[in-house]
C-alpha positions as CSV (number, residue, x, y, z in Angstrom):
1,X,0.0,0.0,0.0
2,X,1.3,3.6,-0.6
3,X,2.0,5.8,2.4
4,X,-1.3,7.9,1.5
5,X,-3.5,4.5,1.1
6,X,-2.3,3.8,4.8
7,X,-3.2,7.1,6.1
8,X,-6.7,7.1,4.6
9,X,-7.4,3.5,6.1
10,X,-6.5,4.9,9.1
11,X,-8.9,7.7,8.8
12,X,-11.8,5.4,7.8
13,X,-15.0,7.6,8.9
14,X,-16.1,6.1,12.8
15,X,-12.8,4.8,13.2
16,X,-10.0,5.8,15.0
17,X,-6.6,5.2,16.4
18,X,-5.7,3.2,20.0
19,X,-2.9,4.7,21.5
20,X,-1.6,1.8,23.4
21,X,2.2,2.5,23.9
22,X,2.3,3.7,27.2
23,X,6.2,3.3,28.1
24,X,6.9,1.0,31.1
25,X,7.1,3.7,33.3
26,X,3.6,5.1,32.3
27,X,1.9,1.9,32.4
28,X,3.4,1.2,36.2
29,X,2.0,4.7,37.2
30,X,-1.7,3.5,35.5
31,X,-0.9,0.3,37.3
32,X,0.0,1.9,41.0
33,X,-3.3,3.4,40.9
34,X,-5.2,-0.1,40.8
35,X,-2.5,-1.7,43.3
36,X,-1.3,-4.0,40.6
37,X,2.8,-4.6,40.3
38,X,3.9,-3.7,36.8
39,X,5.2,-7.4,35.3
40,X,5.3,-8.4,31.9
41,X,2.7,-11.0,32.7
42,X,0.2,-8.2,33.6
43,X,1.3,-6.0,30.6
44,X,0.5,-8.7,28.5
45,X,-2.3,-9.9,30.0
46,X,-4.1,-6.1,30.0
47,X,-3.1,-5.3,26.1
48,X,-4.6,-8.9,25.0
49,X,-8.2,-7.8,27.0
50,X,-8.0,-4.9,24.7
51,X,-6.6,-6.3,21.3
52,X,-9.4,-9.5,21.7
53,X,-12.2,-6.6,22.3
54,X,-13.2,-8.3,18.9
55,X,-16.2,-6.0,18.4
56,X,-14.9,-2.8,19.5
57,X,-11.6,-3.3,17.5
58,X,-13.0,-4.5,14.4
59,X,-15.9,-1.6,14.4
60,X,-14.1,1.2,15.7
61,X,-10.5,1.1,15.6
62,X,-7.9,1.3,12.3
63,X,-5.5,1.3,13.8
64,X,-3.3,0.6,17.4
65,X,0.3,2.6,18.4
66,X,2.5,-0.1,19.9
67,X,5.2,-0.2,22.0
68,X,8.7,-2.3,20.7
69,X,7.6,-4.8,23.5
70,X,4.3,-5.2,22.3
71,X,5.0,-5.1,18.9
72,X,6.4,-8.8,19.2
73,X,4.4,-9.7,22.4
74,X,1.8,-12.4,22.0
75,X,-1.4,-13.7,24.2
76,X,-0.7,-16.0,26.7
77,X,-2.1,-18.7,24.3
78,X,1.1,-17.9,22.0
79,X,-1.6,-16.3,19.4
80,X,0.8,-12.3,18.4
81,X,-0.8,-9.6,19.0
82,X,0.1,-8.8,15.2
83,X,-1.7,-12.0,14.6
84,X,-5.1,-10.7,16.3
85,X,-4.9,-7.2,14.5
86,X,-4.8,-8.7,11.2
87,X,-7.3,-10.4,11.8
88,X,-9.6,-7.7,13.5
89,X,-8.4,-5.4,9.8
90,X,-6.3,-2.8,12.1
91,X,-3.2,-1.3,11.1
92,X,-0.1,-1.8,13.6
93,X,1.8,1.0,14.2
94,X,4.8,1.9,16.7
95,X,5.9,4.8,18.8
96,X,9.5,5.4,17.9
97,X,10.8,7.7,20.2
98,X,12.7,7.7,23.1
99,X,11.0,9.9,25.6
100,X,11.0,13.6,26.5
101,X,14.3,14.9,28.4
102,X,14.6,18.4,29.9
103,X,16.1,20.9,27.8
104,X,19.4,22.8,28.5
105,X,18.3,25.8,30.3
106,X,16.1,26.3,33.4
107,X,13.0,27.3,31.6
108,X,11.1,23.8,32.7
109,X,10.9,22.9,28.9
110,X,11.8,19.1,26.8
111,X,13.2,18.1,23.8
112,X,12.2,14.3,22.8
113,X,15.1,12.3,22.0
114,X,15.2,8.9,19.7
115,X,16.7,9.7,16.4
116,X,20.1,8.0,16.5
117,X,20.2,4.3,14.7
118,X,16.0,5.4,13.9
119,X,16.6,4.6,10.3
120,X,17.3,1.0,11.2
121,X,14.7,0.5,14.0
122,X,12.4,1.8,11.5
123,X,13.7,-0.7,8.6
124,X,13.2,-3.5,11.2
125,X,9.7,-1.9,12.3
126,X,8.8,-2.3,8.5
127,X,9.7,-6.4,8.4
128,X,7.4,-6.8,11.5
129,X,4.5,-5.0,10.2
130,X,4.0,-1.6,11.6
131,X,2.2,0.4,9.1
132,X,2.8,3.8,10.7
133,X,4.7,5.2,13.4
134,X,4.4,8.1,16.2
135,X,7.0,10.5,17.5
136,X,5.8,12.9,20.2
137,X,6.8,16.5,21.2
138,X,6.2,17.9,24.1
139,X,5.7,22.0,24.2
140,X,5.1,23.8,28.1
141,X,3.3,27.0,29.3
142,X,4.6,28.7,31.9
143,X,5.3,32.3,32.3
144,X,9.1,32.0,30.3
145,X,7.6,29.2,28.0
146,X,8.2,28.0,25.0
147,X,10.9,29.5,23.9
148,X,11.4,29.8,20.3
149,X,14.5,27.6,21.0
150,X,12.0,24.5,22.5
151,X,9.6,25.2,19.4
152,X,12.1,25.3,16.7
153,X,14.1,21.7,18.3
154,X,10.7,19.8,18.5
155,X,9.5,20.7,15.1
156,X,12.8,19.8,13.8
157,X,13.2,16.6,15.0
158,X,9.8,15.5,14.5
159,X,10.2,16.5,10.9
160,X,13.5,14.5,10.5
161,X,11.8,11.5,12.1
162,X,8.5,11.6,9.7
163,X,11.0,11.6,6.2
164,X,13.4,8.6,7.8
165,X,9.6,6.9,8.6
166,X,8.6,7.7,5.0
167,X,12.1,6.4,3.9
168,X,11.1,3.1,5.5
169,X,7.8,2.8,3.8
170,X,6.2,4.0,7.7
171,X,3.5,6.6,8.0
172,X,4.9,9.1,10.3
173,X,2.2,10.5,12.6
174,X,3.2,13.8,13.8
175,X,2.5,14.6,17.4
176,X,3.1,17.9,18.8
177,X,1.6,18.4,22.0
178,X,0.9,21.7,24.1
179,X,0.4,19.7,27.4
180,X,-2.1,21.1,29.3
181,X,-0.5,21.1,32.8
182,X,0.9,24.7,32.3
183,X,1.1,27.1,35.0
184,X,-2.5,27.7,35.8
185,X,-2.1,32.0,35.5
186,X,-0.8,31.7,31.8
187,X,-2.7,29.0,30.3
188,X,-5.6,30.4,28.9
189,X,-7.5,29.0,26.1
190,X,-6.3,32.0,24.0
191,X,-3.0,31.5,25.5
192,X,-3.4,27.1,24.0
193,X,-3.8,29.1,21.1
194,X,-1.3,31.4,20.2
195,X,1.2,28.4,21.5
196,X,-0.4,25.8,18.9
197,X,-0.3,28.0,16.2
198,X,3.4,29.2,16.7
199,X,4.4,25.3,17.3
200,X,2.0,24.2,13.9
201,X,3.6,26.7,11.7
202,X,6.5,25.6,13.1
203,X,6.3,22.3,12.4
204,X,4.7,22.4,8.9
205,X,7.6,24.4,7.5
206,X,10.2,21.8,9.3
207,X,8.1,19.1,6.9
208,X,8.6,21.2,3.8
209,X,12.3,21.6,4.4
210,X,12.8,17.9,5.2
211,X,10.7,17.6,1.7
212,X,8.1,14.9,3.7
213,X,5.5,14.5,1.6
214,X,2.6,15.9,3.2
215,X,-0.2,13.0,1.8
216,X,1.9,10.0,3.6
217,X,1.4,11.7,7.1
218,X,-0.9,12.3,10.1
219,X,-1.4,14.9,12.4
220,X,-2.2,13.9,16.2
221,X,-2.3,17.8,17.6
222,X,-3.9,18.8,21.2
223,X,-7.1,20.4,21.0
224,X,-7.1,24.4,21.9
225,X,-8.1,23.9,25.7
226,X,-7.6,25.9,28.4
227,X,-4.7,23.9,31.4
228,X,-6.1,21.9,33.6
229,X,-5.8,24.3,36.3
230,X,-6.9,27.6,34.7
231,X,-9.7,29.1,35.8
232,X,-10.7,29.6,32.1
233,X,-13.7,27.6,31.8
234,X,-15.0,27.5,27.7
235,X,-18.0,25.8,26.3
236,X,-17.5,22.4,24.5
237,X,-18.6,24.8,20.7
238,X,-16.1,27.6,22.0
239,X,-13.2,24.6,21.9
240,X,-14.2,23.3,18.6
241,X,-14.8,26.7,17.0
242,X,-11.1,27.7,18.2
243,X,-9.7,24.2,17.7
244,X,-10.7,24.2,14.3
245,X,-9.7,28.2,13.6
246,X,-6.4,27.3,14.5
247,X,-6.1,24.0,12.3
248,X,-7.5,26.0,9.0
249,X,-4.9,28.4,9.3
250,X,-1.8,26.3,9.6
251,X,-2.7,22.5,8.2
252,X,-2.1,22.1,4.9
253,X,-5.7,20.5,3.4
254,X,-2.6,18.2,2.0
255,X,-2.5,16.4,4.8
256,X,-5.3,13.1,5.0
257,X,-6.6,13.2,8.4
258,X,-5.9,14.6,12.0
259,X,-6.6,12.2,14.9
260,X,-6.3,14.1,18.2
261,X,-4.7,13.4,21.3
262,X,-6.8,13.6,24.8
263,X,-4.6,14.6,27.4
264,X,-5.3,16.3,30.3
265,X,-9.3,16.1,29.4
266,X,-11.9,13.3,31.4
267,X,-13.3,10.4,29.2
268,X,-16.4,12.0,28.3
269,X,-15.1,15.6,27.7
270,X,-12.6,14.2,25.2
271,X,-15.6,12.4,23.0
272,X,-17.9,15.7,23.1
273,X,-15.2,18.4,22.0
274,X,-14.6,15.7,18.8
275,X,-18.5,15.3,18.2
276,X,-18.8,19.6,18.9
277,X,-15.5,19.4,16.1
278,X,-16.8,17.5,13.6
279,X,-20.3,18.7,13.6
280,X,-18.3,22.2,11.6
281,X,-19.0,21.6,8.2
282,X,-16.5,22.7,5.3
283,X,-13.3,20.8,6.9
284,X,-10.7,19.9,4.5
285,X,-9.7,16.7,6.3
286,X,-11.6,13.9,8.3
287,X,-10.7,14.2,12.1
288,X,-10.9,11.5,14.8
289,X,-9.5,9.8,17.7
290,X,-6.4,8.9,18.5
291,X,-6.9,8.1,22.5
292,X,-5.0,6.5,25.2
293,X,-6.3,7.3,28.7
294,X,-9.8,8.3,27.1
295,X,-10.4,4.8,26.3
296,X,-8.8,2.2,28.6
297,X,-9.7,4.1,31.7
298,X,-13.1,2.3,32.8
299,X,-11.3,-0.7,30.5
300,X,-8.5,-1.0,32.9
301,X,-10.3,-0.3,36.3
302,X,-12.7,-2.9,35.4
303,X,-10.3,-5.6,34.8
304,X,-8.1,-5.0,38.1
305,X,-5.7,-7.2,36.7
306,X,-7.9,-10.5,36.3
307,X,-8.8,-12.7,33.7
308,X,-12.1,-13.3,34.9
309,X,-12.8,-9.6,34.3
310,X,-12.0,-9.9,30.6
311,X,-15.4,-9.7,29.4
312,X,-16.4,-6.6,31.8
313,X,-13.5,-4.7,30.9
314,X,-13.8,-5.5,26.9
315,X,-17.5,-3.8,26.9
316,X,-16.3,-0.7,28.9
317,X,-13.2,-0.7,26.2
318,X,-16.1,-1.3,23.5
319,X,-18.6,1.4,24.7
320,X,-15.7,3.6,24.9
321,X,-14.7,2.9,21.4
322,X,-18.3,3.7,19.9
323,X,-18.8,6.3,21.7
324,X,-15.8,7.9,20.1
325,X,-16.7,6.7,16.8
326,X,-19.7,8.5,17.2
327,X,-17.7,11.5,18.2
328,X,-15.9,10.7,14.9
329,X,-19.1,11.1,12.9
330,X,-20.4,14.2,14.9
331,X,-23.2,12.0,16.0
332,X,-22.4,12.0,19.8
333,X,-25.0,12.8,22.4
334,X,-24.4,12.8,26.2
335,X,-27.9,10.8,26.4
336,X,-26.5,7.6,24.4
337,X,-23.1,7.5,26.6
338,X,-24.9,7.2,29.8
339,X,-27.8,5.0,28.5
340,X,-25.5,1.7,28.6
């Protein structure tokens, strides 16, 4: 398939992407929280209650971001977890980088890090199956940040990560997040704005210079959102109606989709800002879901680390999943999610 047929499969209308590459550390921390040890037993055990949601992965989901331990992984009946995704039609992907590091300076900003030997990971990525991949940047708030410096870094690299992954016949999914955990006095919505247009036009004119051709990629931006601690409190339409300002202006209609990210947001606020998003007509790409936390919370409370649970915790996963799918189609409604 060409790197543009991949991204439009994964942009299939009511689908969306399952961000299931929590790092070690981040999956302990989601772990801690249920008293369960963080084992490779467990990990394994958790990720095969979500990959044999057969339902909810075959009707909703086009594709899954692994981890380079999952990517190889398999159920504890030796079936792969590649295995179960081909047969459930979802694209495997694989998050590439390396993890944020703090940035010289004391302005509480990171730079990711992962590009040295990418080219062969990626070649090796390719041979196991993985479809697309996903390199994250991290952009702060606070009263010094971003610099221009942090801005410029991040577009740069995620730029010379997407034309290695294109190299490698890998559909780069670009990722630059303005997290939401800012300094509560300077993170405004408006603020969320100004920031994700600087970092957007930042990162669009890295692509060009890296020549990454701009219909083999994704998009997985943050929506325009107030931090989680500002006192800025705008309605679900006055998130979408900025969200989407800011995305007309600096995304190229090029592009084949954008699947947002849900951090810092509750389950149910992330699916009605995308239903409030995609109910503005005139959009020159689809957008969807591209969710971690948003849909395995009630997924991984449920199962508590037992098997038993499995079947509990696959219909929270599933009702999760269509409710975003819904979201995806602007056909959301706060009446459906609580009716199951």
């Amino acid at each position: 398939m060409s790197l543009n047929s991949i991204a439009q499969k994964l942009m299939e209308p009511g689908k969306g992407i399952l961000a299931a590459d929590e790092s070690e550390g981040t999956i302990a921390k989601r772990f801690a929280k249920i008293n369960l040890p963080n084992t490779l037993d467990l990990r394994r055990d958790y990720r095969e209650m979500l990959f044999r949601s057969t339902d909810a992965m075959k009707t909703y989901i086009s594709g899954v971001i692994l981890t380079e331990e999952t990517l190889e992984q398999s159920a504890a009946d030796g079936t792969s977890f590649r295995a179960m995704m081909a047969d459930a039609d979802v694209i495997p992907g694989i998050k590439v980088d390396r993890g944020t590091f703090p940035m010289p300076g004391d302005n509480g900003e990171k730079i990711t890090e992962g590009l040295d030997g990418l080219r062969q990971r990626l070649q090796r990525y390719a041979t196991l199956g993985a479809g697309f991949a996903k390199w994250r940047g991290v952009i702060t708030i606070n009263d010094v940040a971003p610099t221009r410096n942090n801005i410029r870094a991040n577009a740069h690299a995620l730029a010379r990560y997407a034309i290695l992954c294109q190299e490698a016949g890998i559909v780069p999914v670009v990722e630059p997040e303005v997290v939401g955990d800012g300094d509560p006095g300077n993170h405004s919505m408006e603020r969320c704005a100004q920031v994700t247009s600087e970092v957007l036009e930042n990162v669009f004119k890295e692509l060009r210079l890296a020549g990454v051709d701009l219909g083999g990629m994704l998009l997985k931006p943050n929506m325009v959102l107030p931090g989680v601690n500002s006192r800025d409190r705008p309605s679900v339409m006055d998130v979408a109606k900025r969200t989407i300002e800011v995305l007309r202006e600096h995304v190229p209609a090029a592009v084949p989709g954008i699947a947002f990210l849900s951090g810092g947001q509750t389950d149910e606020e992330a699916t009605a800002h995308l239903s409030a998003i995609n109910q503005i007509k005139g959009l020159p790409w689809p957008l969807t879901f591209s969710y971690g936390r948003a849909l395995q919370n009630v997924a991984l409370r449920t199962w508590a680390g037992r098997r038993e649970n499995f079947p509990a915790a696959q219909a929270a996963f599933t009702h999760r999943a269509r409710m975003n799918s819904l979201a995806a189609l602007g056909k959301w409604e706060p009446a459906v999610d609580q009716a199951a």
